[in-house]
C-alpha positions in Angstrom: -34.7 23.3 -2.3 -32.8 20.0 -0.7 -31.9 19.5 2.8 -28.3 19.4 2.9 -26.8 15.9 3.6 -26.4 14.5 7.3 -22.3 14.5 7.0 -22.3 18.8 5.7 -24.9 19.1 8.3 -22.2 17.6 10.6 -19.3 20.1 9.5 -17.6 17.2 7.5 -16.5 18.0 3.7 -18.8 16.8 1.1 -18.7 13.3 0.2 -16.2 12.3 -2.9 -18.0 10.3 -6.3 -16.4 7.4 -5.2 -20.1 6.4 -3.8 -19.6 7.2 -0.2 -22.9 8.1 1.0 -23.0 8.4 4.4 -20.3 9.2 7.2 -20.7 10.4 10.9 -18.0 10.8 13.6 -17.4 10.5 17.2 -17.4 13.2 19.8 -13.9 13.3 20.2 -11.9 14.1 16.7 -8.4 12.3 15.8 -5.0 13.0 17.6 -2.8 14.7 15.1 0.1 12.1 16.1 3.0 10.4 13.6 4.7 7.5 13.9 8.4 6.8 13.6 8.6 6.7 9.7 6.3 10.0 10.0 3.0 8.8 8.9 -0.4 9.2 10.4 -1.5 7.1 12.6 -5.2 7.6 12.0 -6.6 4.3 10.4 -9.9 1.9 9.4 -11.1 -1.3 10.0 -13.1 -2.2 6.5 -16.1 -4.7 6.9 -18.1 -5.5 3.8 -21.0 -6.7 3.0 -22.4 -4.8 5.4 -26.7 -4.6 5.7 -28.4 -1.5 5.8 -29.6 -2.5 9.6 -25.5 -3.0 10.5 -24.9 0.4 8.7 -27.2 1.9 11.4 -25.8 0.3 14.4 -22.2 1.5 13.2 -23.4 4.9 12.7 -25.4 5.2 16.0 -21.8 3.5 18.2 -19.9 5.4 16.1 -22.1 8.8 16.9 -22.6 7.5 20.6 -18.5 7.6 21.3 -18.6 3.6 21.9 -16.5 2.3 18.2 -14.0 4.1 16.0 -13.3 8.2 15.5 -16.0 8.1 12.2 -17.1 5.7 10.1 -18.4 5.9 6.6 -20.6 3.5 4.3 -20.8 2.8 0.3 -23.6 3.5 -1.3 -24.3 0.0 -1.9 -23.4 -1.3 1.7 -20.6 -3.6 0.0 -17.8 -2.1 2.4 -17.7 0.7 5.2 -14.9 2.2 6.8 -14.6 2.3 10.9 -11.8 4.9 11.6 -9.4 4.6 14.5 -7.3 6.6 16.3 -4.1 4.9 16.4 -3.2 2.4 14.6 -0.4 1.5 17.0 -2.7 0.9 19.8 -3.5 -2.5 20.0 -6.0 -2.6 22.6 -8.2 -0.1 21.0 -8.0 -1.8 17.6 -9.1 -4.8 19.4 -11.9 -3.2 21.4 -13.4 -1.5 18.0 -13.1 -4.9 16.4 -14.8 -6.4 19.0 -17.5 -3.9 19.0 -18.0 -4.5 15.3 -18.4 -8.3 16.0 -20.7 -7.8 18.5 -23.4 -5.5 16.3 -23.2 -8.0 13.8 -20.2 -7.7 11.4 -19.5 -11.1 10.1 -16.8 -12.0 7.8 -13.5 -11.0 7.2 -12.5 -7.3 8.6 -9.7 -6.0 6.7 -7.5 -3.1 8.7 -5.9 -0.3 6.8 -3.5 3.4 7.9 -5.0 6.1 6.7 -1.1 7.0 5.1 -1.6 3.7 2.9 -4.7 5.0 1.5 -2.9 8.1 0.9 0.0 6.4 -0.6 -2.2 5.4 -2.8 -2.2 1.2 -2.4 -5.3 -0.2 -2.8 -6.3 -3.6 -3.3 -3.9 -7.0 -2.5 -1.5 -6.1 -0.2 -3.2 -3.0 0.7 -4.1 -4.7 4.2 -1.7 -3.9 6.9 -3.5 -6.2 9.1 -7.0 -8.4 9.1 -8.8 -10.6 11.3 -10.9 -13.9 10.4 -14.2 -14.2 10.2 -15.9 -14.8 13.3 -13.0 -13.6 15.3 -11.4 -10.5 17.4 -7.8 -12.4 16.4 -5.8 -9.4 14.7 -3.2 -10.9 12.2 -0.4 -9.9 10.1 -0.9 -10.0 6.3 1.7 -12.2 4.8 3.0 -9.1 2.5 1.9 -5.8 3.1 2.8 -3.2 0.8 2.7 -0.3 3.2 4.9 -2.6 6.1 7.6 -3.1 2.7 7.8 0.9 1.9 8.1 1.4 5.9 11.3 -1.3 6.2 12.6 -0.2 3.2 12.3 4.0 4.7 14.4 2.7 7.9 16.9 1.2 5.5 17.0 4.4 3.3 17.5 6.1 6.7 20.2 4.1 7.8 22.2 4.2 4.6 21.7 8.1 5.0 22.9 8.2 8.6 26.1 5.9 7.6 27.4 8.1 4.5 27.0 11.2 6.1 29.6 10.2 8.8 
């Protein structure tokens, strides 16, 4: 008989086959909140090439309350996901990211909502925002698929509201 793995152990649903092998969370869970174009606001800041020895750090903050919500890891360390509450809030995307910096993530941290990875956009453009290597600087993509399909939702809306006068 196996021990069951530390994330059903934890109450989380079993990990997908996309080689997720690890994933933890915070003691306090998510809000449920929305923004204005009625997404989720949950999202992740994305480091890669992560060591097994950063893993660990980011899973001990992570349980400890002092990084994201939860935070999850790829089999092969290349990226892991650090999930935030908000990704409105500014000042706690900033204190996450500067948290990951300080345990020893190096490169460039992509940042991606939780509704983009539900809308299914993966890959260039995917990022709704990044910062530099080195750096707690949080910049703006210069094209952003998920920003595009927001603007173009407030036009929709707009259109709506005017031919329905």
């Amino acid at each position: 008989m196996t021990a069951d793995p530390p994330a059903v152990r934890a109450g989380l649903e079993e990990l997908n086959s996309l080689g997720w092998i690890d994933r933890v969370r915070a003691p306090d869970d998510a809000n449920e909140d929305f923004d204005e174009f009625g997404n989720e606001v949950t999202g992740k800041w994305m480091p890669k090439e992560l060591t097994p020895e950063l893993w660990e750090r980011i899973r001990s903050a992570t349980i400890e309350g002092d990084l994201g919500i939860g935070a999850k890891v790829l089999k092969d360390h290349s990226r892991a996901c650090v999930y935030t509450r908000d990704y409105r809030d500014l000042d706690d995307l900033r204190r996450i990211l500067t948290e990951l910096r300080d345990i020893g993530a190096r490169g460039w941290i992509d940042y991606k909502r939780d509704c983009d990875t539900q809308r299914e956009l993966y890959g260039r453009g995917a990022a709704y925002s990044c910062s530099p290597p080195g750096t707690v600087d949080i910049k703006v993509p210069r094209w952003s698929v998920g920003r595009e399909m927001d603007r173009e939702a407030v036009v929709d809306a707009d259109n709506l509201r005017r031919t329905s006068r």
